[in-house]
Kinemage of the C-alpha trace (Angstrom):
@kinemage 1
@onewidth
@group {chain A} dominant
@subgroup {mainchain}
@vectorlist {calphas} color= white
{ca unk a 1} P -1.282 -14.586 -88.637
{ca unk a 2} L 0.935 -12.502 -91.087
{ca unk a 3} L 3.866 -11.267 -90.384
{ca unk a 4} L 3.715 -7.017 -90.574
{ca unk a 5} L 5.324 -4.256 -88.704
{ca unk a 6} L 2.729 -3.614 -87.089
{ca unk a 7} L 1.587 -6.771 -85.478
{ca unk a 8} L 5.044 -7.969 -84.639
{ca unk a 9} L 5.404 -9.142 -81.060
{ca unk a 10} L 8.423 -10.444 -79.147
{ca unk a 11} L 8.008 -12.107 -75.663
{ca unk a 12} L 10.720 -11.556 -72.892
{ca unk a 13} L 11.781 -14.076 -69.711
{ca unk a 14} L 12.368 -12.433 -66.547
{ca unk a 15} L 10.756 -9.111 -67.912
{ca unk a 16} L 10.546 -8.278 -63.899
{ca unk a 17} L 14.046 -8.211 -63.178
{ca unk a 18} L 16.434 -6.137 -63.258
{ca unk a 19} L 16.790 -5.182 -67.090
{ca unk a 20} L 13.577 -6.292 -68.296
{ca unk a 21} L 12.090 -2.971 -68.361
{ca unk a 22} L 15.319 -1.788 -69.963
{ca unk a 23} L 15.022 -4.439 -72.951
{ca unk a 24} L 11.188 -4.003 -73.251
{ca unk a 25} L 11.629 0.072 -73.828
{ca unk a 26} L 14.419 -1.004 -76.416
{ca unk a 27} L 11.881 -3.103 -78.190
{ca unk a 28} L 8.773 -1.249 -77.727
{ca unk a 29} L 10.924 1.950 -79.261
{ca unk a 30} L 10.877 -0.229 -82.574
{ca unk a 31} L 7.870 -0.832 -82.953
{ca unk a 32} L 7.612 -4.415 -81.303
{ca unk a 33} L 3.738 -5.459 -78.750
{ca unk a 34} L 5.391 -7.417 -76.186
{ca unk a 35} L 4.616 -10.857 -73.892
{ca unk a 36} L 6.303 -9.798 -70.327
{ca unk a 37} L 6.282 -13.191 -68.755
{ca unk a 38} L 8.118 -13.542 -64.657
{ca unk a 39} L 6.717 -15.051 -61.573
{ca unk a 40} L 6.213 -12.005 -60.298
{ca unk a 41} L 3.157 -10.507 -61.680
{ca unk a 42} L 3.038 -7.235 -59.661
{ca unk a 43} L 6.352 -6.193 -61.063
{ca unk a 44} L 5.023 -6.996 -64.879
{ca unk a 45} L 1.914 -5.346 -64.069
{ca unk a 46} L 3.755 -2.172 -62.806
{ca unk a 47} L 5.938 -2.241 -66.492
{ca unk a 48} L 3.788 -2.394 -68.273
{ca unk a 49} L 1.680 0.426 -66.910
{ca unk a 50} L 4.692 2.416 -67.569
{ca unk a 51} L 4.944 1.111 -70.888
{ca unk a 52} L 1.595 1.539 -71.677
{ca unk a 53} L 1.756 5.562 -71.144
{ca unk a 54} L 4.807 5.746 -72.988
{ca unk a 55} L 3.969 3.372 -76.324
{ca unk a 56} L 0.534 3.792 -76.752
{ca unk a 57} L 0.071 2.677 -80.044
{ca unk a 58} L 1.392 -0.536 -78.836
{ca unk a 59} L 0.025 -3.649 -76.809
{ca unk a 60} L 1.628 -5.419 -73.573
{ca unk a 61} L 0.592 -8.635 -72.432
{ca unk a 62} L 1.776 -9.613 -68.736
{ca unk a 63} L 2.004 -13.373 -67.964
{ca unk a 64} L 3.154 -15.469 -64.858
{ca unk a 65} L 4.795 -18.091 -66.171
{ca unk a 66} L 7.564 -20.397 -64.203
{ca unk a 67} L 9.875 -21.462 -67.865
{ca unk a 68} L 11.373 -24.250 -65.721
{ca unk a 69} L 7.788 -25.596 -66.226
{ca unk a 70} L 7.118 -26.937 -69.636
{ca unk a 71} L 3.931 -27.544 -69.238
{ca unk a 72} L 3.299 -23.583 -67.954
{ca unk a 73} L 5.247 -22.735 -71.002
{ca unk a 74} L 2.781 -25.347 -73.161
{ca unk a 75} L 0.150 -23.522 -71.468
{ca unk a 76} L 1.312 -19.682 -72.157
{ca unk a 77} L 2.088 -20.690 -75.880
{ca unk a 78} L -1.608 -22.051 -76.186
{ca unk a 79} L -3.201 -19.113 -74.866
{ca unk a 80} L -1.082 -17.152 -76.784
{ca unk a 81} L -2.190 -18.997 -80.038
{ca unk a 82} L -5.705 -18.899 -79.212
{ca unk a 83} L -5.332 -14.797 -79.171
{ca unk a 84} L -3.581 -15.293 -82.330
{ca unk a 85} L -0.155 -13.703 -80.900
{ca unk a 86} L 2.760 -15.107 -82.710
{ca unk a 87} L 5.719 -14.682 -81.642
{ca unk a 88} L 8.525 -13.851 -83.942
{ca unk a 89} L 11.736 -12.398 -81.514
{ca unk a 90} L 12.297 -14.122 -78.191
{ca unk a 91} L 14.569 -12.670 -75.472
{ca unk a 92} L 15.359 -15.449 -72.713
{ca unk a 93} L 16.699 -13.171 -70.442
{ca unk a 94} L 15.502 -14.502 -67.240
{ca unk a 95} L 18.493 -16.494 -65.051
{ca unk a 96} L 19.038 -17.259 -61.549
{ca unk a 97} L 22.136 -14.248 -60.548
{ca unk a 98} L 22.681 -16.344 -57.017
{ca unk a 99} L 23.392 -13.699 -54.529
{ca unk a 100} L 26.877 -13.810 -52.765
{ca unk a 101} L 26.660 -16.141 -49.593
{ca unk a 102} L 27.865 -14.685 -46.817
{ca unk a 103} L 31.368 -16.433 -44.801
{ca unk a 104} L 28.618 -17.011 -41.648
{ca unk a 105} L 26.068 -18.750 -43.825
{ca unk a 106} L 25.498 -22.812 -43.621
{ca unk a 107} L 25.650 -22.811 -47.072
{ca unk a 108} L 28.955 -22.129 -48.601
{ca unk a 109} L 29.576 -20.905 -51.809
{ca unk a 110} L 33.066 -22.146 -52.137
{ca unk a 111} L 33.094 -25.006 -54.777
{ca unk a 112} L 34.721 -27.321 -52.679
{ca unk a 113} L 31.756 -27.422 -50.117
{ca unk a 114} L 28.923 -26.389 -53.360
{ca unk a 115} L 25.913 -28.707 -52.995
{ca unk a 116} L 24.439 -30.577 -56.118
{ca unk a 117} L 20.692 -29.628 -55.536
{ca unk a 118} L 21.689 -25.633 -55.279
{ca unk a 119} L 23.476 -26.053 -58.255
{ca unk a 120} L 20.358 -27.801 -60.184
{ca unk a 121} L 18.294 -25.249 -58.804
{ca unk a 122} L 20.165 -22.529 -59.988
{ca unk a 123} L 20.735 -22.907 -63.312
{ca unk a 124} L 17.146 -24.167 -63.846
{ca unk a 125} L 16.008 -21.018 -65.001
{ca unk a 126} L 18.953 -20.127 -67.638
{ca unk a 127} L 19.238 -23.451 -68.755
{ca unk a 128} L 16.360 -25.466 -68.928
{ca unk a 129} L 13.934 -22.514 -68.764
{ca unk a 130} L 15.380 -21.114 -72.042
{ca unk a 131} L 15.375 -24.843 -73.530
{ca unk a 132} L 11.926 -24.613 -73.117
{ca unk a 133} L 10.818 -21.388 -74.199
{ca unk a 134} L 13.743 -22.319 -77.621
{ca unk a 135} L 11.586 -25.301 -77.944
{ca unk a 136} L 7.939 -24.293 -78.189
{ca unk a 137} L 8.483 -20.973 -79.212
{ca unk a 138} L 11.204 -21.886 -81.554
{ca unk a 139} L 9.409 -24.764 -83.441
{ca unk a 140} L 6.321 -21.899 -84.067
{ca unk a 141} L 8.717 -20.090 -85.553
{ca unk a 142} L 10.194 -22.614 -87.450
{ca unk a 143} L 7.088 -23.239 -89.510
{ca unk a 144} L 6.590 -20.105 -90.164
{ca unk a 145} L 9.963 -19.782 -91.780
{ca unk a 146} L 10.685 -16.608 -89.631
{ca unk a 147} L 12.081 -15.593 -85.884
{ca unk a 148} L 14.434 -14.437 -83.755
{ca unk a 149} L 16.079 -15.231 -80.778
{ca unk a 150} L 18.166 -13.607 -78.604
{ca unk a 151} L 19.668 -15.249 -75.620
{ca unk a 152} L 20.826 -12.715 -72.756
{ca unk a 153} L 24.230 -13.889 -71.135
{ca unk a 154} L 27.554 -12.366 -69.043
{ca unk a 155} L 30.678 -11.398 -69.417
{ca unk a 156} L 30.910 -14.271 -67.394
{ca unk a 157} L 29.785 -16.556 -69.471
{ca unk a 158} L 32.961 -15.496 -71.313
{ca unk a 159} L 35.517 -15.493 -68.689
{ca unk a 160} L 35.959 -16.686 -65.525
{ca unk a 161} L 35.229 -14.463 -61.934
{ca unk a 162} L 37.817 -13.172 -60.999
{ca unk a 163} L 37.086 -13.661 -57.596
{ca unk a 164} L 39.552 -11.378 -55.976
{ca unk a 165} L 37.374 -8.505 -56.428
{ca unk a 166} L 35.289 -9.656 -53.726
{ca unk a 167} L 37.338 -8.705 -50.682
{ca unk a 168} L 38.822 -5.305 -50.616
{ca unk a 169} L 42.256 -7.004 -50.574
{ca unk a 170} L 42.408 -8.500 -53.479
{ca unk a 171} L 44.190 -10.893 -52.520
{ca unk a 172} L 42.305 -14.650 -52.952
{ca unk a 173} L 43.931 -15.877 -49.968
{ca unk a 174} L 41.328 -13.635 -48.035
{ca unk a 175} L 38.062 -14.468 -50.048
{ca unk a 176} L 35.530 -15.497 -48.221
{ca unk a 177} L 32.191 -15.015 -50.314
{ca unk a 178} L 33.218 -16.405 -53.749
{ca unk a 179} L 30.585 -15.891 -56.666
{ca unk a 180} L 29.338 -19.450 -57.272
{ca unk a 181} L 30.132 -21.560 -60.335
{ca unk a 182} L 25.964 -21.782 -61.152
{ca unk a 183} L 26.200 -18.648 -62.628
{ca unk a 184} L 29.177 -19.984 -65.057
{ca unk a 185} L 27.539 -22.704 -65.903
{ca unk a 186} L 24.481 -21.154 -66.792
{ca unk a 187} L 25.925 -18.046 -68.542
{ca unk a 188} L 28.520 -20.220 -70.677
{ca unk a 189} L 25.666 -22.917 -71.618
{ca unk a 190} L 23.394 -19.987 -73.288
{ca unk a 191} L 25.822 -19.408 -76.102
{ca unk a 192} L 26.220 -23.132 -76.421
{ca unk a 193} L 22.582 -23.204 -77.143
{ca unk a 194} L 22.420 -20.464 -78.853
{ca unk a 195} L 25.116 -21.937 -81.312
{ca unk a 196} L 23.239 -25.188 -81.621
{ca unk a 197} L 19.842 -23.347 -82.644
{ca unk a 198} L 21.422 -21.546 -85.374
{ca unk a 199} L 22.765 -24.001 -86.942
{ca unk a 200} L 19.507 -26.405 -86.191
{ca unk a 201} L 17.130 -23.593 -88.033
{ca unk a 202} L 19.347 -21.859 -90.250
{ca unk a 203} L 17.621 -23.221 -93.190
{ca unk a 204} L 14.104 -22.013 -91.590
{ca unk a 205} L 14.959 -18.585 -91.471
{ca unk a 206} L 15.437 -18.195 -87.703
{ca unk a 207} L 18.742 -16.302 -86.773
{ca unk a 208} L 19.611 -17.168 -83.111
{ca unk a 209} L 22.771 -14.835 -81.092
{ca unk a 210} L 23.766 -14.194 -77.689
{ca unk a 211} L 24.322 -10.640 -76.256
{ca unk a 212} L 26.783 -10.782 -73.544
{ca unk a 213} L 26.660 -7.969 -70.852
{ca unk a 214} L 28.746 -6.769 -68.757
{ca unk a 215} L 28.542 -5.501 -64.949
{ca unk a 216} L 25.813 -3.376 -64.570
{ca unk a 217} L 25.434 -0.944 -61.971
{ca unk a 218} L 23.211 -1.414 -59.475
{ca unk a 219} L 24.503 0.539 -56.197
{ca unk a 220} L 26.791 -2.639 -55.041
{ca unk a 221} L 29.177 -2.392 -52.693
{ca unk a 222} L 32.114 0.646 -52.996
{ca unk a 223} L 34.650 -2.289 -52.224
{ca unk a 224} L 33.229 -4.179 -55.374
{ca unk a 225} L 32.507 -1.289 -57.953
{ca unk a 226} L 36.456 0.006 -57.196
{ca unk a 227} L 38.015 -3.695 -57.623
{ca unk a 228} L 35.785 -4.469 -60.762
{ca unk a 229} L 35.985 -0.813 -62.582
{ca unk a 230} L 40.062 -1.276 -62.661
{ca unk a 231} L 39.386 -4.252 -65.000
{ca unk a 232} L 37.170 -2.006 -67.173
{ca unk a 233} L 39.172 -0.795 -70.390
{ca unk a 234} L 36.565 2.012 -70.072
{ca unk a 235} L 36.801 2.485 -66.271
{ca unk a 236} L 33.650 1.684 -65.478
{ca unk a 237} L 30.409 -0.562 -64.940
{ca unk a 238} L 27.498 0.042 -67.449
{ca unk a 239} L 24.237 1.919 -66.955
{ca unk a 240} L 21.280 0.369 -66.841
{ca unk a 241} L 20.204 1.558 -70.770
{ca unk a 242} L 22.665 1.294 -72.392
{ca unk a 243} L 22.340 -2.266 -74.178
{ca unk a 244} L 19.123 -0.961 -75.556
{ca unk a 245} L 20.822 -0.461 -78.768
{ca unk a 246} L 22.352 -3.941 -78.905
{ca unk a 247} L 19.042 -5.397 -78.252
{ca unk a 248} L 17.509 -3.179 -81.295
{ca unk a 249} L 19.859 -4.494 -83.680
{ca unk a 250} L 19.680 -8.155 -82.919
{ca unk a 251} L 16.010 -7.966 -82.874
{ca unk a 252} L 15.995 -6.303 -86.391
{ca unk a 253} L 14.958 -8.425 -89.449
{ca unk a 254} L 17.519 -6.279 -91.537
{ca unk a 255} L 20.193 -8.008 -89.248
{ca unk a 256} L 19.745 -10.368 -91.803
{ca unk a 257} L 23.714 -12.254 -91.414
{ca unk a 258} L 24.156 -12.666 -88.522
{ca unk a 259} L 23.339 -15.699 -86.374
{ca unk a 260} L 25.298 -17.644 -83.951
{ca unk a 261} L 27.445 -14.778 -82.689
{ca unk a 262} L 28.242 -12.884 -79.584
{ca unk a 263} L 27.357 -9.307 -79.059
{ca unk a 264} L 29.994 -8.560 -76.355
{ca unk a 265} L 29.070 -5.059 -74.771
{ca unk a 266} L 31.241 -4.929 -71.688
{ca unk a 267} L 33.197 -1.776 -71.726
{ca unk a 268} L 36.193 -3.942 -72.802
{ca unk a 269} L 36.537 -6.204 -69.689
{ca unk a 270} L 36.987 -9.757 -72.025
{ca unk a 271} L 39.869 -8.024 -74.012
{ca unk a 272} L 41.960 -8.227 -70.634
């Protein structure tokens, strides 16, 4: 199918969590019909009802689709093909954000006691779920002579956690729930692949970048908003819409220079 504005259609990972409606509005706003692919079909199917009243001169597809899987992911790009839906941006925004383990828990989030197969299972999903979607959707894309990709990563996959924020203290003598090095690994790998891809395709037209984000709020803890808004140039965590922008302009073809990059939008926090 031919590219046009007005068939263009990008599919986002993890479009049921906690930004994906966020990123889909951002998209939608310019012009983009959108793939919403999660495991959780009830929250894809409630987006894009809401998207649906608010774009509706656009389409929405909802998919459940585990990207760990590449055979689900063979089997969402075939479907997709058969409907003739090409898709030329893709947001891998879906990740594993482990939740902080509690000191009473068996499992300890502490590296020194970290097991192997928690680690595996949590950066499946940044990691080898984007790898996947990259590949399939990528090669299209690739033969075509024309995409976008935008991988979705941290300020922590730019710096380490400071993990005295996590007890009101701040001291790290008295840590006892430590944010787990999964995340790290995961967040920090996404620009490595994203720096790999555009250099890979840079001769098919395909412009790959990585927007970092920083802490969005999401009514955690007092304790934790106070520690981590005095590492904030701007003195504070970000709302929930306002990387909108930042995914607009790496999903716009007139971004034509710029591929292998980081976006950092995180009120300042990597400049300390």
């Amino acid at each position: 199918m031919k590219y046009s504005k007005k068939n263009k259609i990008a599919l986002i990972t993890g479009a049921g969590g906690l930004m994906g409606k966020y990123h889909a509005e951002a998209l939608a706003e310019v012009g983009y019909n959108l793939v919403l692919i999660d495991l959780n079909i009830a929250k894809l199917l409630k987006l894009k009802k809401l998207l649906s009243k608010k774009f509706k001169k656009l389409k929405f597809y909802c998919f459940n689709c585990d990207i760990t899987s590449e055979k689900q992911v063979k089997n969402l790009k075939k479907n997709l093909d058969e409907n003739k839906l090409f898709i030329s941006c893709l947001v891998n925004n879906a990740d594993i954000n482990p939740k902080m383990i509690s000191s009473n828990s068996k499992i300890k989030s502490n590296f020194e006691d970290y097991k192997l197969d928690i680690l595996k299972r949590e950066i499946s999903v940044g990691i080898f779920g984007t790898f996947n979607c990259s590949k399939l959707f990528g090669s299209a894309m690739a033969k075509k002579n024309d995409g976008i990709i935008i991988n979705v990563s941290s300020d922590l996959g730019v710096i380490a956690p400071d993990q005295r924020i996590y007890d009101k203290s701040e001291n790290i003598l008295n840590v006892k729930n430590f944010k787990p090095i999964s995340y790290s690994i995961s967040k920090h790998a996404l620009h490595g692949i994203t720096k790999y891809l555009s250099t890979y395709w840079a001769h098919k037209k395909i412009r790959v970048n990585t927007l970092v984000m920083g802490a969005v709020f999401n009514n955690q803890s007092r304790t934790l908003v106070k520690n981590l808004q005095k590492r904030i140039p701007l003195g504070r965590m970000a709302k929930k819409n306002e990387y909108k922008k930042a995914i607009q302009f790496l999903a716009n073809k007139e971004n034509s220079y710029m591929t292998g990059q980081k976006l950092i939008v995180d009120g300042g926090r990597t400049i300390w």
